[in-house]
ROMAR-402211 format. One line per 8 residues: number of its first residue (from 1); their letters; for each residue x, y, z of C-alpha. Coordinates in steps of 0.2 Angstrom, whole numbers, m for minus. Layout:
<atoms>
NUM = a = X/Y/Z; ...
</atoms>
This chain:
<atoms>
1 = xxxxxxxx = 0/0/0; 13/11/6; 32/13/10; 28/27/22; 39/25/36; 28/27/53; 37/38/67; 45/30/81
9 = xxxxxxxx = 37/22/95; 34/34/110; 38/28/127; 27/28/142; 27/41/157; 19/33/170; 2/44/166; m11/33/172
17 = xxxxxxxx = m1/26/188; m13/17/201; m27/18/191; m39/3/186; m43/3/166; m56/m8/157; m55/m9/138; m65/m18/128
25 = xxxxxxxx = m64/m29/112; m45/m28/116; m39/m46/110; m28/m45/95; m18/m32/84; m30/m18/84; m35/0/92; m41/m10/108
33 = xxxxxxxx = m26/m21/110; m16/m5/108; m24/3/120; m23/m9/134; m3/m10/131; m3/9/130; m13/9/148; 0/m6/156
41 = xxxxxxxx = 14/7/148; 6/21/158; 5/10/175; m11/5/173; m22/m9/180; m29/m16/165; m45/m29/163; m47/m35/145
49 = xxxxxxxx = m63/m40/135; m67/m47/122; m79/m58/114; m67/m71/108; m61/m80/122; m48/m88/115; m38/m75/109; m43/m65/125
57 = xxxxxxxx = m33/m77/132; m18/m80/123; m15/m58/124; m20/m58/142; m4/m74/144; 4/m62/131; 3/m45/143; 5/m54/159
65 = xxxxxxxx = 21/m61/155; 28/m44/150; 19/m33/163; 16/m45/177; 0/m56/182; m6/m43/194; m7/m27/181; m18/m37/168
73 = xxxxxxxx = m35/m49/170; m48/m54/156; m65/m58/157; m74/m61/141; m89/m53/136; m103/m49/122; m109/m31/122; m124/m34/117
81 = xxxxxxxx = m128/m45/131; m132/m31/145; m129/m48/160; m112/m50/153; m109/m33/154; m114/m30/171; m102/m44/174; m88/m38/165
89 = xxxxxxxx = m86/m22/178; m90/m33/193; m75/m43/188; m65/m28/186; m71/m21/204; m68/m39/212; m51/m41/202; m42/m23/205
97 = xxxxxxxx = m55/m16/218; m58/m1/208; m62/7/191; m56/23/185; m56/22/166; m66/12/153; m62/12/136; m79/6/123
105 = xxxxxxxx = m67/m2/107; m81/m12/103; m88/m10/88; m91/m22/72; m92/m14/53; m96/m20/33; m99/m15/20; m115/m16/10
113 = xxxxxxxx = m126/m1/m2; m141/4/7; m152/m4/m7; m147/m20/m3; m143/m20/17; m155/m31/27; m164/m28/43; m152/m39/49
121 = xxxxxxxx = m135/m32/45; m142/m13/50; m147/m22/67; m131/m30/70; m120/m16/67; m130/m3/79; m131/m18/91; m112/m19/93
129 = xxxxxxxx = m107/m2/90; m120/9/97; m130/m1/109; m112/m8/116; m105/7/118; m123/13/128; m124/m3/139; m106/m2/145
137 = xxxxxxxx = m107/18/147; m122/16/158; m113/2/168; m98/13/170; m106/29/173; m118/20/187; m102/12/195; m92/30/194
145 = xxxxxxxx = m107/40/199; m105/30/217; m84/34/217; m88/50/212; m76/52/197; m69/42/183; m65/43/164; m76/35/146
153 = xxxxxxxx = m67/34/132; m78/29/118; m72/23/101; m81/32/85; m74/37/67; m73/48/56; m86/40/46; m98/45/59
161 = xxxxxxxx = m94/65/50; m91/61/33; m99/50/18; m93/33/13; m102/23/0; m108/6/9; m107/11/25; m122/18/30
169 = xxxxxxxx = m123/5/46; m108/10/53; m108/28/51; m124/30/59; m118/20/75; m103/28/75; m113/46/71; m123/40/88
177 = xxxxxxxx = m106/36/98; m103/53/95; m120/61/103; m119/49/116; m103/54/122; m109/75/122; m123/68/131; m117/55/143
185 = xxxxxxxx = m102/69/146; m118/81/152; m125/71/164; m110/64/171; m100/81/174; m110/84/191; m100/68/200; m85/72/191
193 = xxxxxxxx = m84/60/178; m81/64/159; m85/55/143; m76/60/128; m72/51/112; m57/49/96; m63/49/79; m48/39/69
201 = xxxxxxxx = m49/38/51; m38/25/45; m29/14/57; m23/m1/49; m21/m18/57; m22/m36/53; m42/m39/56; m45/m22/44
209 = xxxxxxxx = m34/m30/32; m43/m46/30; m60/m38/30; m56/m23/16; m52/m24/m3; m35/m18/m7; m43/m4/m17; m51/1/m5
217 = xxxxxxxx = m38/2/6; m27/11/m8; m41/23/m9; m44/26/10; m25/31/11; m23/41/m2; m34/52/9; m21/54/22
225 = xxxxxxxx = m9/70/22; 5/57/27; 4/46/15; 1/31/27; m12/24/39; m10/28/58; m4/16/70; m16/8/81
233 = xxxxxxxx = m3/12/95; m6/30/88; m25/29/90; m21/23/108; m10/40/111; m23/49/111; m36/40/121; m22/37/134
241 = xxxxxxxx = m23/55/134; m40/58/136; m39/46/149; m26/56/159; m25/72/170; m18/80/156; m35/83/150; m45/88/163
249 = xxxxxxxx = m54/100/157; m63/90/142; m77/82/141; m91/79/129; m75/80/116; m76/72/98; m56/72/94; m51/66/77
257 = xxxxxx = m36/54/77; m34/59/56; m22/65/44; m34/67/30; m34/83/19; m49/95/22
</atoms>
């Protein structure tokens, strides 16, 4: 695709030290596994999810051996079941004792023109990406509201903005993951907890890779100033940031994680 170099890896500061962190769909090579080793890097607490238990496992071996057992635990979960969401932050209450930062990666794409996408695969895309990102946000903000402070980091796209042939699906549930981050960020400010959101155009990784056409990858890139896709890793800068005190003054935020011209 490109022969862009990508900048060099940045190290962490200990941002997020003492701090418990739950990030879901974070097994694999993507934003969400990014951001759980971008967390761990910033001396984090870190409890992964995902709904593949298998290789939720094999990166939860993967972290534990570099980090150390007790900075990372994994309970597997399916957004769209509201049960095993309760469950996921009672396990991360009972495993690290507190919760200070949750992180919605969840989301699910596809591509298919409006003429010919079924009930089905219009359900299925909201379910995942909007209606996870809303049951997880509630369990979060109901558990924070008690603490009285915390941090949501919701995953949307800059799809959710700007016009892509075949994605109507995803760039209505992502368009929602942004008004339900203003919103959430609204009601939550009282108790001290805010809710803001990236916006990544084009991160590439293995998964991406496997479910997009070349061509539309080539296209996609061409897009970007730099010439390349971001980084997952360089998506999860930026939610690290919004997840620390360097930004304690926003909430209800939409920031894009993009280098694509105006």
């Amino acid at each position: 695709m490109t022969d862009v170099e990508s900048p060099a890896y940045v190290p962490g500061h200990g941002l997020l030290k003492g701090r418990t962190a739950v990030v879901t769909a974070a097994a694999g090579a993507g934003i969400g596994g990014a951001t759980a080793r971008r967390l761990l890097e910033e001396g984090a607490r870190v409890l992964i999810s995902d709904a593949h238990t298998r290789r939720l496992k094999a990166y939860e071996a993967a972290l534990a051996e570099e980090f150390g057992a007790e900075a990372v635990s994994a309970h597997p979960c399916d957004v769209t079941d509201d049960t095993q969401v309760r469950a996921l932050f009672d396990a991360a209450e009972h495993t690290h004792g507190r919760l200070d930062v949750v992180v919605n990666n969840a989301g699910l794409g596809g591509t298919a023109p409006l003429v010919d996408m079924t009930d089905d695969q219009w359900s299925r895309v909201l379910d995942v990406t909007l209606g996870g990102t809303f049951r997880c946000t509630r369990a979060a903000l109901r558990r924070m509201r008690a603490t009285g402070g915390g941090v949501v980091v919701n995953n949307a796209s800059v799809v959710g903005w700007r016009a892509q042939a075949g994605q109507a699906h995803y760039a209505a549930a992502k368009a929602g993951v942004m008004a339900l981050t203003r919103c959430a960020a609204i009601e939550a400010a009282p108790y001290g907890v805010r809710v803001n959101a990236v916006a990544p155009s084009l991160a590439l990784h293995p998964h991406l890779a496997k479910v997009t056409t070349p061509g539309l990858l080539e296209e996609l890139t061409a897009r970007e100033a730099f010439g390349r896709p971001a980084e997952p890793w360089e998506v999860a800068n930026v939610i690290v940031f919004l997840a620390s005190g360097y930004s304690s003054y926003m909430t209800g935020e939409v920031v894009p994680v993009s280098s694509q011209h105006a």
